[in-house]
VOPAGU-2260 file (C-alpha; in pm, 1 decimal, decimal comma):
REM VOPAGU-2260
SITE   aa  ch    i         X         Y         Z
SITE  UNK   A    0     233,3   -1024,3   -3025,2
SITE  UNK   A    1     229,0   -1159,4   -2640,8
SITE  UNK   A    2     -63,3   -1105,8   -2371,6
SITE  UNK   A    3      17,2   -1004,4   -2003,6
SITE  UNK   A    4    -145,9   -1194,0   -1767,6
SITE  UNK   A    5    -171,6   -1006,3   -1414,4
SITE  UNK   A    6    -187,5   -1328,1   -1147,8
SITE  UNK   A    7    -418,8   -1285,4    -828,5
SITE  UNK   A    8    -278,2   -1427,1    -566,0
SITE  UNK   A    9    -202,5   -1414,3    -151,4
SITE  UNK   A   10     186,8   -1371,3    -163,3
SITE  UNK   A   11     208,2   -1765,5    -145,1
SITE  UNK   A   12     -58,3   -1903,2    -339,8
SITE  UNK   A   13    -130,0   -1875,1    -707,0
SITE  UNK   A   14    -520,4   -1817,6    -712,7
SITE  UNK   A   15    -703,8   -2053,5    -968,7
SITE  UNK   A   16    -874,4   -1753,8   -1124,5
SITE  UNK   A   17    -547,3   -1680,6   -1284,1
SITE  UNK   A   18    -512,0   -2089,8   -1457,2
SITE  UNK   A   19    -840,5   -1920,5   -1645,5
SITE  UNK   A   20    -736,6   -1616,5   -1738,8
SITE  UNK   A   21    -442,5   -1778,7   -1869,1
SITE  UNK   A   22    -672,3   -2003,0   -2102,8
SITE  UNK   A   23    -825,8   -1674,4   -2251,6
SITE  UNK   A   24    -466,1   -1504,4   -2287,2
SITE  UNK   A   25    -401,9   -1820,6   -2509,7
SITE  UNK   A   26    -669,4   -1775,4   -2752,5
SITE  UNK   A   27    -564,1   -1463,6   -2780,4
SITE  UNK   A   28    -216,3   -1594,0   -2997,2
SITE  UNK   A   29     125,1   -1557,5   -2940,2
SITE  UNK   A   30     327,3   -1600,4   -2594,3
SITE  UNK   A   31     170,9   -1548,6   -2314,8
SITE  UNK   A   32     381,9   -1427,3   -1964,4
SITE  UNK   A   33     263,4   -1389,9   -1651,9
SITE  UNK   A   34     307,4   -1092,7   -1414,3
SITE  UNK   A   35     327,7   -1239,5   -1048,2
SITE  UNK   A   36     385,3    -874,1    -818,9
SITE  UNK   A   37     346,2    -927,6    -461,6
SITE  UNK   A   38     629,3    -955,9    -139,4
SITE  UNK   A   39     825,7   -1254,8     -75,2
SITE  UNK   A   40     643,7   -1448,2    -351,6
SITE  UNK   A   41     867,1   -1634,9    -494,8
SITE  UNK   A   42     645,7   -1961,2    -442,2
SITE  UNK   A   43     374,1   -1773,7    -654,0
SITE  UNK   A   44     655,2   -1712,5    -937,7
SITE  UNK   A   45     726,8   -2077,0    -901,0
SITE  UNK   A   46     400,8   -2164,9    -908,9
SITE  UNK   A   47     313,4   -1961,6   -1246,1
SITE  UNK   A   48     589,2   -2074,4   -1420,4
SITE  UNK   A   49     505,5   -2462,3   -1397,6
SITE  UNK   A   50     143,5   -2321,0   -1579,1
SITE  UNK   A   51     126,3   -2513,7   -1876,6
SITE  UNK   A   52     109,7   -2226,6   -2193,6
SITE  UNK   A   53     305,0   -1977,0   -2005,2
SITE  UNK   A   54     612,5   -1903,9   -2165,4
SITE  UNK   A   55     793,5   -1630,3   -1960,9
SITE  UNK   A   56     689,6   -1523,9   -1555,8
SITE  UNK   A   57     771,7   -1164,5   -1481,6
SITE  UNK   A   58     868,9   -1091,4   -1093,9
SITE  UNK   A   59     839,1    -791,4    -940,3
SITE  UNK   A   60     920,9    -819,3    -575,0
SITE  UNK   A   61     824,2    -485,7    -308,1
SITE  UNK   A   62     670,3    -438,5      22,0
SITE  UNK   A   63     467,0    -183,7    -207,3
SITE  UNK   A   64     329,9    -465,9    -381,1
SITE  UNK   A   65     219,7    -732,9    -106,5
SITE  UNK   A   66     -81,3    -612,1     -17,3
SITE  UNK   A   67    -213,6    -549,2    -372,9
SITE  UNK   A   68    -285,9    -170,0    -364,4
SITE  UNK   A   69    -420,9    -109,9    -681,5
SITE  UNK   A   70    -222,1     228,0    -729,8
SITE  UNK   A   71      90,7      12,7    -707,2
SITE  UNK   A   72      -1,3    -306,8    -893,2
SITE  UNK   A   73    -169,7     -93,2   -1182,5
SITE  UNK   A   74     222,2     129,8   -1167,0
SITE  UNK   A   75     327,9    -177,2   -1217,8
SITE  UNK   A   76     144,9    -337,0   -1486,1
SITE  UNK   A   77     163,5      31,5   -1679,0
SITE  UNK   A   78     589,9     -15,0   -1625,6
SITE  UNK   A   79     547,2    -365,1   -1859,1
SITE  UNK   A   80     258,1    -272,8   -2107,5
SITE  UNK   A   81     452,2    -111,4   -2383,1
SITE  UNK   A   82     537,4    -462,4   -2459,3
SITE  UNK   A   83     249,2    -645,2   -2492,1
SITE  UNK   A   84     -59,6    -617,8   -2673,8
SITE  UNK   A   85    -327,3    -757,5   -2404,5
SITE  UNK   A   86    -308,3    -750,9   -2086,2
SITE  UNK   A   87    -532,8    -963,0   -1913,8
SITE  UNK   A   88    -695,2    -957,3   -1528,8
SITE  UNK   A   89    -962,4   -1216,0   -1367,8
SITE  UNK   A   90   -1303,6   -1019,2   -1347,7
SITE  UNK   A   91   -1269,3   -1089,0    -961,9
SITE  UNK   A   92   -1233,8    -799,8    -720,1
SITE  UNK   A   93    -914,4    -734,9    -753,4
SITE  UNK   A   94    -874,1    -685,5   -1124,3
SITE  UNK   A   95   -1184,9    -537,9   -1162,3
SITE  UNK   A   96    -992,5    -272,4    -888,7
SITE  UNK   A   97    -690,2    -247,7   -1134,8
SITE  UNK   A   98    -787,8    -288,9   -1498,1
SITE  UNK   A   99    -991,5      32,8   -1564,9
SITE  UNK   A  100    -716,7     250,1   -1386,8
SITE  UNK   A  101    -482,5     139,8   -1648,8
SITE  UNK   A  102    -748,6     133,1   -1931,4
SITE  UNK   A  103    -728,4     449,1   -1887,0
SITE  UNK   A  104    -362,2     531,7   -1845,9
SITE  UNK   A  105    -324,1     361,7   -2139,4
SITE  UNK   A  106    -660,3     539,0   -2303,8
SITE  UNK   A  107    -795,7     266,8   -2440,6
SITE  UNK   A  108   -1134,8     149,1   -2342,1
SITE  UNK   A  109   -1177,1    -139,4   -2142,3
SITE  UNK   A  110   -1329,1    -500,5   -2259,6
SITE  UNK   A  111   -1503,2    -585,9   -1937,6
SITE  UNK   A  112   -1609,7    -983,9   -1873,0
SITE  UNK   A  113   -1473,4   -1129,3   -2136,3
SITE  UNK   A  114   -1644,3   -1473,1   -2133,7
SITE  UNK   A  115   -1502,8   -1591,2   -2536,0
SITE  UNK   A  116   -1192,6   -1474,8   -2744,2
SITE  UNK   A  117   -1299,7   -1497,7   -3125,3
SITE  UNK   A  118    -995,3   -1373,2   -3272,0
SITE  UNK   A  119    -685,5   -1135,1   -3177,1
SITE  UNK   A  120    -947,6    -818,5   -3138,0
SITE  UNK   A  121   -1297,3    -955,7   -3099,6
SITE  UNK   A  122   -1419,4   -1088,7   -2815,0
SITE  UNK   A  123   -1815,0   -1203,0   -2693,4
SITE  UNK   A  124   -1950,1   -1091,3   -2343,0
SITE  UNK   A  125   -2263,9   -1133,0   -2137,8
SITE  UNK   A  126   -2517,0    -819,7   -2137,2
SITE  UNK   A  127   -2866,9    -704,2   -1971,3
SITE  UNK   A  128   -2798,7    -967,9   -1692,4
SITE  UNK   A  129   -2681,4   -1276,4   -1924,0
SITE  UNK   A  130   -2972,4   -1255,4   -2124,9
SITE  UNK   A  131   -2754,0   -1142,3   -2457,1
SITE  UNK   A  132   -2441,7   -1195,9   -2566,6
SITE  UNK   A  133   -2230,6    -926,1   -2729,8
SITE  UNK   A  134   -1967,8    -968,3   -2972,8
SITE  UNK   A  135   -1749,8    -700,4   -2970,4
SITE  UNK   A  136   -1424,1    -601,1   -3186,1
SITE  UNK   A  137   -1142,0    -374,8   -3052,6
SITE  UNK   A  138    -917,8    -141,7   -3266,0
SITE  UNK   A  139    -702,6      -7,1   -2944,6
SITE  UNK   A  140    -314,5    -143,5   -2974,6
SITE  UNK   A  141    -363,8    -290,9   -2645,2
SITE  UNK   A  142    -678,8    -458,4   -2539,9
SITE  UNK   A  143    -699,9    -477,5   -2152,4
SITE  UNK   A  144    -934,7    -701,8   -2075,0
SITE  UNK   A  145   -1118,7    -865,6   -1756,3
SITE  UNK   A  146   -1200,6   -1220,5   -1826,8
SITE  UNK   A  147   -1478,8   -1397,1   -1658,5
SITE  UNK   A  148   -1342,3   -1720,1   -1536,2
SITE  UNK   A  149   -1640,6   -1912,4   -1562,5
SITE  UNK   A  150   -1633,4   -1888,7   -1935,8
SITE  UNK   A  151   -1271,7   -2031,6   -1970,7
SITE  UNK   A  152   -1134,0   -2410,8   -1844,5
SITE  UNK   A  153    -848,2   -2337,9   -1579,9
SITE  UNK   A  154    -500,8   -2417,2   -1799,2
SITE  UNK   A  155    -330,2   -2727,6   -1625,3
SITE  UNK   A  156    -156,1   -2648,6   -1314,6
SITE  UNK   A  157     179,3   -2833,9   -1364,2
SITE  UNK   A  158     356,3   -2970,4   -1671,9
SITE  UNK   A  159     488,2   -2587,3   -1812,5
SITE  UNK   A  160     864,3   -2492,8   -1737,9
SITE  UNK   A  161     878,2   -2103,1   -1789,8
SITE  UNK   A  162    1172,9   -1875,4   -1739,1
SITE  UNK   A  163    1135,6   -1643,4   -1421,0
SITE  UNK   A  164    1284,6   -1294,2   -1506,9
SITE  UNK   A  165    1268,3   -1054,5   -1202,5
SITE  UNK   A  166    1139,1    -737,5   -1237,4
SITE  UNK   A  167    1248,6    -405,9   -1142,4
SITE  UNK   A  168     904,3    -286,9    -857,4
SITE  UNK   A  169     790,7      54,3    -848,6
SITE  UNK   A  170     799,3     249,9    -583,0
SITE  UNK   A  171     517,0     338,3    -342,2
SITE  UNK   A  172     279,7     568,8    -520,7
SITE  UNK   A  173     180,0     700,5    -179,5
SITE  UNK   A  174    -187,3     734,1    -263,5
SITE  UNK   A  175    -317,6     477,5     -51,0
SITE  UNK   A  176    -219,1     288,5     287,3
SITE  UNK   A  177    -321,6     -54,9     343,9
SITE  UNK   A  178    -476,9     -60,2     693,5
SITE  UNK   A  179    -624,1    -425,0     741,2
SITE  UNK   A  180    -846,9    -698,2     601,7
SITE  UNK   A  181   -1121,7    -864,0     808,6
SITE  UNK   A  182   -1099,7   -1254,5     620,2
SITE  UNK   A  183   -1394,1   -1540,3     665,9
SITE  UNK   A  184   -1205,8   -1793,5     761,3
SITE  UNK   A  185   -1418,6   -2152,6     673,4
SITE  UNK   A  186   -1329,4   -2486,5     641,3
SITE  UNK   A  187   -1604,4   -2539,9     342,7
SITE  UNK   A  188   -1463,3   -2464,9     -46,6
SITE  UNK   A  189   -1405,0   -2076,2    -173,8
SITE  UNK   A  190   -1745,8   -2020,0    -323,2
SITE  UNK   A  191   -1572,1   -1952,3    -686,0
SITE  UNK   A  192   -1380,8   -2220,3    -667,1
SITE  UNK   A  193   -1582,9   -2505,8    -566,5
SITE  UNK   A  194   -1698,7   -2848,2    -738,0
SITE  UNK   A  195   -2038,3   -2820,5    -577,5
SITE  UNK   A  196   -2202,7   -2567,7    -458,9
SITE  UNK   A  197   -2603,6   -2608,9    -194,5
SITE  UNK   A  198   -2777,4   -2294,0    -241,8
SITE  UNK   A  199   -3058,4   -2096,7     -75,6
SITE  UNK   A  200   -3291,4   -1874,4     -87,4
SITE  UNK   A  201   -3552,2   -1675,6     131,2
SITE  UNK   A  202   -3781,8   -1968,3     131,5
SITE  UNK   A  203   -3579,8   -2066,0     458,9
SITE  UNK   A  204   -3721,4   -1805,1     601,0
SITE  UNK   A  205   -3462,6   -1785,6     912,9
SITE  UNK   A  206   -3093,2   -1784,4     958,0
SITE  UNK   A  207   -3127,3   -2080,8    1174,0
SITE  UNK   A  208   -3321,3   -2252,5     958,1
SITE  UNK   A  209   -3065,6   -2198,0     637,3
SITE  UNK   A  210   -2814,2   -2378,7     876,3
SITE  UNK   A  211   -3029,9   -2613,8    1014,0
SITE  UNK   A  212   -3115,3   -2758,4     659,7
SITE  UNK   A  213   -2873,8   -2656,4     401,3
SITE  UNK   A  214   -2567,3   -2750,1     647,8
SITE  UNK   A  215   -2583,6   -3119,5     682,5
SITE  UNK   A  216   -2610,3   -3115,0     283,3
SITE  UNK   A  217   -2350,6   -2957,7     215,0
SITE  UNK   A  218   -2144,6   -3173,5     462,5
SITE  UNK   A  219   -2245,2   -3485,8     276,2
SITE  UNK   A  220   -2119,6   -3374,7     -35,7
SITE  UNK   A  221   -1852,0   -3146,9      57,5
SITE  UNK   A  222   -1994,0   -2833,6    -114,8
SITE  UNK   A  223   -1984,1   -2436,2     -51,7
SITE  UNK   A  224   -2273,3   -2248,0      80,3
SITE  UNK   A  225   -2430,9   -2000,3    -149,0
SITE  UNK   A  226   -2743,9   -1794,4    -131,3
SITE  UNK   A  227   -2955,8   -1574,9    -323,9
SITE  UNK   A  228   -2963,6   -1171,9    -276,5
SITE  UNK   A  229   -3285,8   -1182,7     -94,3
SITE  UNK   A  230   -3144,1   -1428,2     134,9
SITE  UNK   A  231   -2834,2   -1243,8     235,3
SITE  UNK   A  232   -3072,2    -935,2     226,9
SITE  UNK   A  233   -3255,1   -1071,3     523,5
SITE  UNK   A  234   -2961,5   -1170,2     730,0
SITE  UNK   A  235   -3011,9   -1554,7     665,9
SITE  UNK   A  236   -2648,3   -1581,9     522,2
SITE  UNK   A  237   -2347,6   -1349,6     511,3
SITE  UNK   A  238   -2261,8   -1145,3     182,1
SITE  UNK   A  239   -1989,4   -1325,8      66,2
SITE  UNK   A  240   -2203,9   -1655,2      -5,9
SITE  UNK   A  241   -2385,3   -1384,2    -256,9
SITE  UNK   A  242   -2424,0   -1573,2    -583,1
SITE  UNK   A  243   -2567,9   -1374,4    -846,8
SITE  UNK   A  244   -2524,3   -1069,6   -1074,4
SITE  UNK   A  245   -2397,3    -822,9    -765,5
SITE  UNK   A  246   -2249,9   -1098,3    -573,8
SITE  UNK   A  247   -2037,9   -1390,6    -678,2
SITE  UNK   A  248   -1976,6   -1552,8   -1066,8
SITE  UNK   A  249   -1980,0   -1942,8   -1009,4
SITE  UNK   A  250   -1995,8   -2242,8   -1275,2
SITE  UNK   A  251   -1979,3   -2573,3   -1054,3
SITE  UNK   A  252   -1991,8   -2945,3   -1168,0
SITE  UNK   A  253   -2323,0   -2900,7    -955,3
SITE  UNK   A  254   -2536,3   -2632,9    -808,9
SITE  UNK   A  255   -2842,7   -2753,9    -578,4
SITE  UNK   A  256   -3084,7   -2400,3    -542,2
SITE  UNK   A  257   -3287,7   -2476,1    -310,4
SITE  UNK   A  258   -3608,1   -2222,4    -205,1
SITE  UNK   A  259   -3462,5   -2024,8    -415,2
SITE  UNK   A  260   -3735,6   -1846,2    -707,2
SITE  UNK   A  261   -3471,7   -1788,1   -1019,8
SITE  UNK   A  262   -3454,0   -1405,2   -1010,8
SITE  UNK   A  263   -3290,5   -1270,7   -1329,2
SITE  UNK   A  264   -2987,9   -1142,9   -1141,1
SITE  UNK   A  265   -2959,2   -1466,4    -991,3
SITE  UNK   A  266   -2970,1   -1706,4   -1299,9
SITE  UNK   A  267   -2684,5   -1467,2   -1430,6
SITE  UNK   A  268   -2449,4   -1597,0   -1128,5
SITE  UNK   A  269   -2517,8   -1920,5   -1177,4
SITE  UNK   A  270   -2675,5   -2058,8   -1510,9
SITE  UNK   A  271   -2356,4   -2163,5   -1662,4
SITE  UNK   A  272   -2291,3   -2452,0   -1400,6
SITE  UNK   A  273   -2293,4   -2789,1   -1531,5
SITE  UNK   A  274   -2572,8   -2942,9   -1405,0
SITE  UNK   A  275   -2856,6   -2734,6   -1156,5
SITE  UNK   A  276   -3080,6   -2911,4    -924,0
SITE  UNK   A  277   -3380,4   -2670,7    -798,1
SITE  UNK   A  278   -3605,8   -2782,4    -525,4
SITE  UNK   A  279   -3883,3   -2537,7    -508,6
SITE  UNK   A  280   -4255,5   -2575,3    -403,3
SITE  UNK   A  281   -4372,8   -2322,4    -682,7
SITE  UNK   A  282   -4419,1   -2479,1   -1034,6
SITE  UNK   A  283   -4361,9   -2135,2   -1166,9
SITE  UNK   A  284   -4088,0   -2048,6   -1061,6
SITE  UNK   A  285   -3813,9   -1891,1   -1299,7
SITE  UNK   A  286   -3523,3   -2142,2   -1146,5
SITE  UNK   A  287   -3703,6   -2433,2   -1318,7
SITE  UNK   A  288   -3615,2   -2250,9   -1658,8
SITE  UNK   A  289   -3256,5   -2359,0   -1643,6
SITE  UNK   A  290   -3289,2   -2638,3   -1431,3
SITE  UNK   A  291   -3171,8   -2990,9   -1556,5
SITE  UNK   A  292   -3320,2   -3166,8   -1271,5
SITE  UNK   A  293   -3634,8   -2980,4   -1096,4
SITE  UNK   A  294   -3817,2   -3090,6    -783,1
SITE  UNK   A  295   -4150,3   -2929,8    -696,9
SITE  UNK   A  296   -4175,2   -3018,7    -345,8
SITE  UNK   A  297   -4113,6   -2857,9      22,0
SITE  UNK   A  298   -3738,3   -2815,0      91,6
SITE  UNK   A  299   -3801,3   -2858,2     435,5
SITE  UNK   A  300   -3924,1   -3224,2     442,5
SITE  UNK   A  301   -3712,7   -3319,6      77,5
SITE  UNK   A  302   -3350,6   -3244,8     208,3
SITE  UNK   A  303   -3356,3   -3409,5     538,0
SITE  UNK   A  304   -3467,1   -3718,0     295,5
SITE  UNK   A  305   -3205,2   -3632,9      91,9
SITE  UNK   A  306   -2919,7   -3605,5     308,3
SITE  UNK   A  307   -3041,6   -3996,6     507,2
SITE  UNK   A  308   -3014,5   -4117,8     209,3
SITE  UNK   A  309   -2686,4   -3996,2     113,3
């Protein structure tokens, strides 16, 4: 028995969603490889293979491949599955793109945010926003499975010396062009990936005040910028700072919500984080439920006190 793991990555970088999927493929038992199927990414095959539990890293080199199509990457993974019996994707984007079109290839059903492996077939993930956990048991020969990365520590970078066996790619399935990608370019820490992470919500009532206050913060301690739906609803911060049910999945050493009210689609982004700090004026406010640390006071005269005396 051996479990596929599909690695996310830019064609020169090995994305640290894939160190925790690898940590879930290893509770899983047996080997576990790694499929690394981009263009001219042979770094991110080098990369993969110094993963500590990863005993074999499958290459498959293509121009059909570099841009992640998911026609092509899920002809790909469907070329290697016979082999394996779980094949494994972050639940980012991207292998929530890929997984269900090979689910279903493959007709099995899908095991979707996998955020605990209990054994070789049963698995526990998060339902009705978070609030419930289900445990659920799979008879399908394969299991292909999106794990949430916040559930699983990242496997150690460096230390692992797997083989690299190159792959045969498929061919263009000629279903889909790639025709460009608009990136946010920042200097701050990828939302998902980041230590600490200052937070807020429509309480800042502007998009010049969210900067104004949150900014200097978040300098100090080198964090990412996050913000609630209702926030990036009214234009005070762009989508991809989204942290909640229908935006982002984050688990930081340290999340600081500030102004932000604790809706239930918003506690299920972020109430697995390590330690939360909410700053809120209202005593009632849902946040304060899963708060280690609350502060009932204005935001606008506490972080500017905050941030002098950091």
């Amino acid at each position: 028995m051996a479990a596929l793991v599909i690695a996310e990555h830019d064609n020169a970088q090995l994305k640290g969603a894939t160190l925790n999927t690898v940590t879930a493929a290893l509770a899983c038992g047996g080997e576990v490889h790694v499929l690394v199927a981009g263009k001219n990414a042979a770094a991110v095959a080098q990369a993969a293979a110094q993963v500590q539990g990863v005993s074999m890293v499958l290459h498959a080199d293509s121009p059909a491949l570099g841009t992640q199509l998911a026609e092509n990457l899920a002809a790909q993974v469907l070329a290697l599955a016979g082999g394996y019996s779980h094949i494994l994707f972050p639940a980012t984007s991207s292998g929530r793109n890929v997984a269900p079109r090979v689910a279903a290839r493959l007709d099995v059903a899908q095991l979707s945010d996998v955020t605990k492996v209990l054994g070789a077939d049963t698995f526990e993930r998060p339902i009705y926003a978070g609030n419930a956990i289900a445990t659920v048991q799979s008879a399908d020969a394969v299991k292909v499975i999106t794990v949430r990365t916040t559930g699983f520590d990242a496997a150690p970078a460096v230390g692992g010396s797997a083989a690299i066996e190159t792959m045969a790619a498929v061919a263009d399935s000629g279903k889909s062009a790639f025709v460009g990608r608009e990136l946010t370019k920042s200097d701050r820490p990828e939302l998902t990936a980041a230590r600490i992470i200052v937070s807020g919500g429509r309480a800042l009532g502007s998009a010049e005040k969210f900067t104004e206050v949150l900014t200097p913060l978040a300098d100090k301690l080198g964090a990412a910028l996050g913000a609630s739906r209702a926030a990036v609803d009214a234009g005070y911060a762009p989508n991809d700072w989204q942290v909640g049910q229908t935006g982002k999945i984050v688990a930081p050493a340290l999340y600081i919500a500030c102004g932000i009210s604790g809706a239930i689609q918003h506690l299920a982004g972020m109430k697995d984080s390590k330690v939360i700090v909410a700053i809120n004026k209202d005593p009632e406010a849902p946040i304060f439920s899963v708060a280690d640390y609350a502060l009932e006071a204005d935001l606008f005269g506490v972080i500017p006190e905050l941030v002098a005396q950091l």
